[in-house]
N, C-alpha and C positions, 0 to 999 in steps of 0.2 A: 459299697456296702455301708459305710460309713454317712454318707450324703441321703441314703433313703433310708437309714436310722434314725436321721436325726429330721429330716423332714417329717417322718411318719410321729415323731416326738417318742420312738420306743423305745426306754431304759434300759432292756434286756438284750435291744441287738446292736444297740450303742455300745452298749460293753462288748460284746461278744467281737466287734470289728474294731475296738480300740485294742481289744486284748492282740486279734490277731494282727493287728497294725506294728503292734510293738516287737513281737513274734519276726515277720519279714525285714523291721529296721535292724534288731538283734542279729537274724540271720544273716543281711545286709554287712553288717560291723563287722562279723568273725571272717568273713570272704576277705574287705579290704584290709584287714588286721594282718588275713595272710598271707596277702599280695605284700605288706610291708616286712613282712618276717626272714631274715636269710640268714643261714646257720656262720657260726663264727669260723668254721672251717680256715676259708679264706686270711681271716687274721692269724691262725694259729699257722698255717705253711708259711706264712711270712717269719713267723717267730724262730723256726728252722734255720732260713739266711740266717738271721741274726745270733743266733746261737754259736755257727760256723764261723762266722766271723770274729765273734767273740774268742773259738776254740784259736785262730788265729793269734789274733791279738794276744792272746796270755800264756799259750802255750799249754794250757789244759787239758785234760780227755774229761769232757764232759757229757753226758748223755741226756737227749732232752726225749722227755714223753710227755707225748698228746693223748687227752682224756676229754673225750666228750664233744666233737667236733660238730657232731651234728646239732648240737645243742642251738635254736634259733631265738633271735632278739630283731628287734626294730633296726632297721639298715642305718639309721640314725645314729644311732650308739653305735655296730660295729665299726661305722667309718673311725668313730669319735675315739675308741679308746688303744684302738691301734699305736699310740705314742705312748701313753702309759704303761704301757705293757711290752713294750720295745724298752722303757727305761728300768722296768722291773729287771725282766731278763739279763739286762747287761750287768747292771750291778751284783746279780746274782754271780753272775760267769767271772766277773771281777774282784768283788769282796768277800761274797757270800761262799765260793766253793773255795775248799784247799789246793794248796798245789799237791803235786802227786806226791813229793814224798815226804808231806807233813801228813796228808791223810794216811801214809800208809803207815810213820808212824805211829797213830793212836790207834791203830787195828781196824783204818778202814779200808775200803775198797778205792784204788791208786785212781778208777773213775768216779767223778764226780756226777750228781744226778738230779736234772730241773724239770720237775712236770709242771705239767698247766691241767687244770682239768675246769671244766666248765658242765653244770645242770643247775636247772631250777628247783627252786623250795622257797615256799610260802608266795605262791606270784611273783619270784625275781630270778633273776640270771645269778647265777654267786660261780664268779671265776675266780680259782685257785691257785698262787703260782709259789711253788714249794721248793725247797733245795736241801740238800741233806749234806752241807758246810759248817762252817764253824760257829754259825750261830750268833747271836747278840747279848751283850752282860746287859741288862735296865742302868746297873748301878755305872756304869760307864758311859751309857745315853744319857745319863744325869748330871753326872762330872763335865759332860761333854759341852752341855747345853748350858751348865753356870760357866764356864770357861768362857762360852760363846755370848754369856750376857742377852740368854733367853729366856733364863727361869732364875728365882731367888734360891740360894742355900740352903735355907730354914724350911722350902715347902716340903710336903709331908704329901708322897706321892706313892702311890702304889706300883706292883712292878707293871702290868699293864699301861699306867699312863705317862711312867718313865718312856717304858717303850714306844708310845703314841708321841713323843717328844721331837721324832725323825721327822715331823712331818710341818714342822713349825718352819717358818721361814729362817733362810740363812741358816741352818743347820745341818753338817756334812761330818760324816767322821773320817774323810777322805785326808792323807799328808801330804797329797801333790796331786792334780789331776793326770789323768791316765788318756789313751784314747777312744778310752770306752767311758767311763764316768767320772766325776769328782771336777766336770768343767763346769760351776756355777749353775747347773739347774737343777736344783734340789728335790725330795720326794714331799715337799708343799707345791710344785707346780705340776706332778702326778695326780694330790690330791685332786686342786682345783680342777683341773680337765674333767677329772673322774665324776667331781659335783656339778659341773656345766650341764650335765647329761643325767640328775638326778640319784647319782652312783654316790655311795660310799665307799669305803677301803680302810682295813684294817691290818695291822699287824703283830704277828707275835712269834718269837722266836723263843730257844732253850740255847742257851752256851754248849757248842757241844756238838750238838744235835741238829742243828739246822734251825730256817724259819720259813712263814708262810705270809704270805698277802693274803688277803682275802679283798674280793673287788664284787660289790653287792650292787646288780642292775638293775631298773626297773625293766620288764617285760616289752613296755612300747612307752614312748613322752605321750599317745595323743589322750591316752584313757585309763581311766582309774576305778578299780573297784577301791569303795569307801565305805565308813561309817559317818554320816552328817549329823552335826549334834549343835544345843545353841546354848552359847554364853552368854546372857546379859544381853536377849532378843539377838545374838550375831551367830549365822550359822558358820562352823566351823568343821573341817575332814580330817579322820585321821584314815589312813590305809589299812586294808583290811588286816593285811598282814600282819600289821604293828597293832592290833586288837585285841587286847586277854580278853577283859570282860567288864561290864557294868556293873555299878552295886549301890544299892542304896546309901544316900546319904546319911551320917550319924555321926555329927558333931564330938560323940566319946569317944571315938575312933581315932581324931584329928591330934598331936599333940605338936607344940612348936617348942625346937631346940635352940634354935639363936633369933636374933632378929631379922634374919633372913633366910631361914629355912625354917620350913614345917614337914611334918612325916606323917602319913598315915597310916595305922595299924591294921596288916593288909595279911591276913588269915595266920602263918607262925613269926610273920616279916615285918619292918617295917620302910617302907617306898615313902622317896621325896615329893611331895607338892609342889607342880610346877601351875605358880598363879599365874591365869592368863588374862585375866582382868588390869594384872599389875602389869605386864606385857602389852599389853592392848593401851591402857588409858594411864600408862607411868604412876598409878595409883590405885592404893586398894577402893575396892566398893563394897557394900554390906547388901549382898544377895542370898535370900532364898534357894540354896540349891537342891536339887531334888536326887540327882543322882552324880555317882562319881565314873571318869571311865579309866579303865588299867591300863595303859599301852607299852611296847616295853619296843628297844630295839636291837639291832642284831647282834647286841654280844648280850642279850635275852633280859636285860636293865631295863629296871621297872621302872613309870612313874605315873603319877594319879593327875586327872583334872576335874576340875568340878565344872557337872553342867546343872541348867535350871530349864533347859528345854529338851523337848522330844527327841529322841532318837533314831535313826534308820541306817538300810541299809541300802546301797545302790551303786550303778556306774557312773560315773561322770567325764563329761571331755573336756581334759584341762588344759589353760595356757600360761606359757611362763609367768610367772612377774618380772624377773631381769629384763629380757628379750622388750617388753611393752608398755613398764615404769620403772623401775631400780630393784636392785637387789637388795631383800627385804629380809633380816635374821630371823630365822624359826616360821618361813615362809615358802614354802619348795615353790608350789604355783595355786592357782586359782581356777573358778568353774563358776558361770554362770547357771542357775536355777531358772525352773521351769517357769517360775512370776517374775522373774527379771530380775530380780536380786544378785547379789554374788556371795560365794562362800569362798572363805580359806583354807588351802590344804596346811596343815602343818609338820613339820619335819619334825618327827621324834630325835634323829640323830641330833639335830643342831640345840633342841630342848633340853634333850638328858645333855649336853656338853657346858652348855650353861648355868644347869646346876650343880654341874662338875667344879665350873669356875668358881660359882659361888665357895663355894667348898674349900678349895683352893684359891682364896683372894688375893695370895702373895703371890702368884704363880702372871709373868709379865705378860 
């Protein structure tokens, strides 16, 4: 169709056989998307053993529940996080849960309780591994971490990123290793795995009460719905998911607090400016921007970038950076364009962390 459209030189059935071309490659994509797709089942029966074995080892009655088994991800990823999620669990069965007759002194139930639950929201997998133990003090991850000559004294830390501190290397509240955890592989070598494969992970606990992981997937490595946008002529992606919204540029909006942060005044709020110019070319440049875009990430943290070129929306098939030149900060992976150009994905996690740091300069 396409070939005597374009021989006959006719606009109207050139479109009509590009439109349906794209249509069958589309159709095409979701078939092998879900030849690659296999639900996490398989990891989560494994987490079972492990649980058992854990009951083992510490002498606990701990109860594990499984939520969400059928929940499907790239075969990729479930090989990939199977370790992580082995070291979550243990620790849980280890640290995280009482023994039986400390819980039952606080008026709990003498069993202890670890679910897993795993569905999607906003295009990603978000696996949950929760326990309902003794929970985490911030202020003790803090103590813990100047002890350990990880963080400075004086930093001025919120109770979330005390508690983000676990994940720093060389960081253990363990006072002897066990034979389930506390043998020198810490939850920074959870992280990394978790980010090998695109993934985030978060945590947050209550004294008390228990605490939770949270483990943010992407859906598949080979394809990305995006928003493509240009900085200073260079297209750049951010994920659709991590997309509030566009807004016009308006310089009285812009206000800068130090000489290294600026805020923009973002409807009752005001969100940090992360300069991508300064990022990109280790120096400011004086552009024309036309519009700014919101993105925010999974603990819903806003922040602003300024573009000066078009906007869209679309899929793309992207490929590492690590894997096919180095690991690049605030660089998840890349996508060649349809003229042969290449664009940037950028990782809101590792962006908004960096003006975290800003923020906190004394923090090592």
């Amino acid at each position: 169709m396409l070939k005597d459209a374009l021989k006959c030189q006719d606009i109207k059935k050139t479109d009509e056989a590009t439109k349906l071309l794209d249509a069958l490659a589309h159709e095409m994509q979701e078939v092998v998307m879900g030849m690659r797709a296999h639900p996490v089942k398989p990891v989560f029966q494994r987490m079972s053993r492990v649980m058992r074995e854990a009951q083992q080892a510490t002498g606990k009655n701990i109860n594990l529940v499984l939520i969400g088994e059928d929940t499907e991800i790239d075969r990729t990823i479930v090989e990939k996080i199977s370790d992580p999620l082995t070291h979550i669990v243990r620790n849980a069965a280890d640290h995280g849960i009482e023994e039986n007759l400390e819980r039952t002194a606080v008026g709990k139930s003498s069993d202890g309780t670890v679910t897993i639950r795993a569905f999607q929201r906003s295009g990603r997998v978000i696996i949950e591994i929760s326990d309902d133990g003794r929970g985490m003090d911030p202020d003790y991850i803090f103590k813990k971490a100047i002890d350990k000559g990880l963080v400075d004294s004086n930093a001025e830390l919120s109770a979330t990123e005390k508690l983000s501190l676990i994940f720093l290397p060389g960081f253990s509240t363990a006072q002897k290793g066990s034979s389930l955890s506390g043998r020198g592989v810490g939850m920074d070598v959870v992280k990394k795995n978790i980010s090998e494969v695109g993934g985030r992970v978060f945590f947050e606990s209550k004294k008390g009460r228990g605490s939770v992981f949270t483990i943010s997937l992407p859906l598949t490595l080979a394809v990305l719905d995006g928003v493509i946008f240009k900085n200073n002529g260079r297209f750049f992606i951010f994920p659709i998911s991590n997309v509030v919204e566009t807004i016009i540029y308006d310089k009285e909006n812009i206000k800068k607090i130090s000489n290294k942060i600026s805020v923009l005044r973002y409807r009752e709020d005001f969100i940090p400016i992360f300069d991508l110019e300064k990022f990109i070319y280790k120096q400011e440049k004086i552009i024309d921007y036309e519009s700014i875009i919101v993105v925010e990430n999974d603990k819903k943290e806003k922040i602003a970038i300024f573009i000066d070129g078009g906007i869209d929306q679309s899929r793309f098939v992207v490929k590492s950076v690590e894997k096919n030149y180095k690991k690049i900060k605030g660089i998840s992976c890349v996508t060649i364009l349809g003229d042969g150009s290449f664009a940037m994905v950028l990782d809101v996690e590792t962006i908004s962390g960096m003006l975290i740091t800003e923020k906190t300069s004394n923090v090592h």
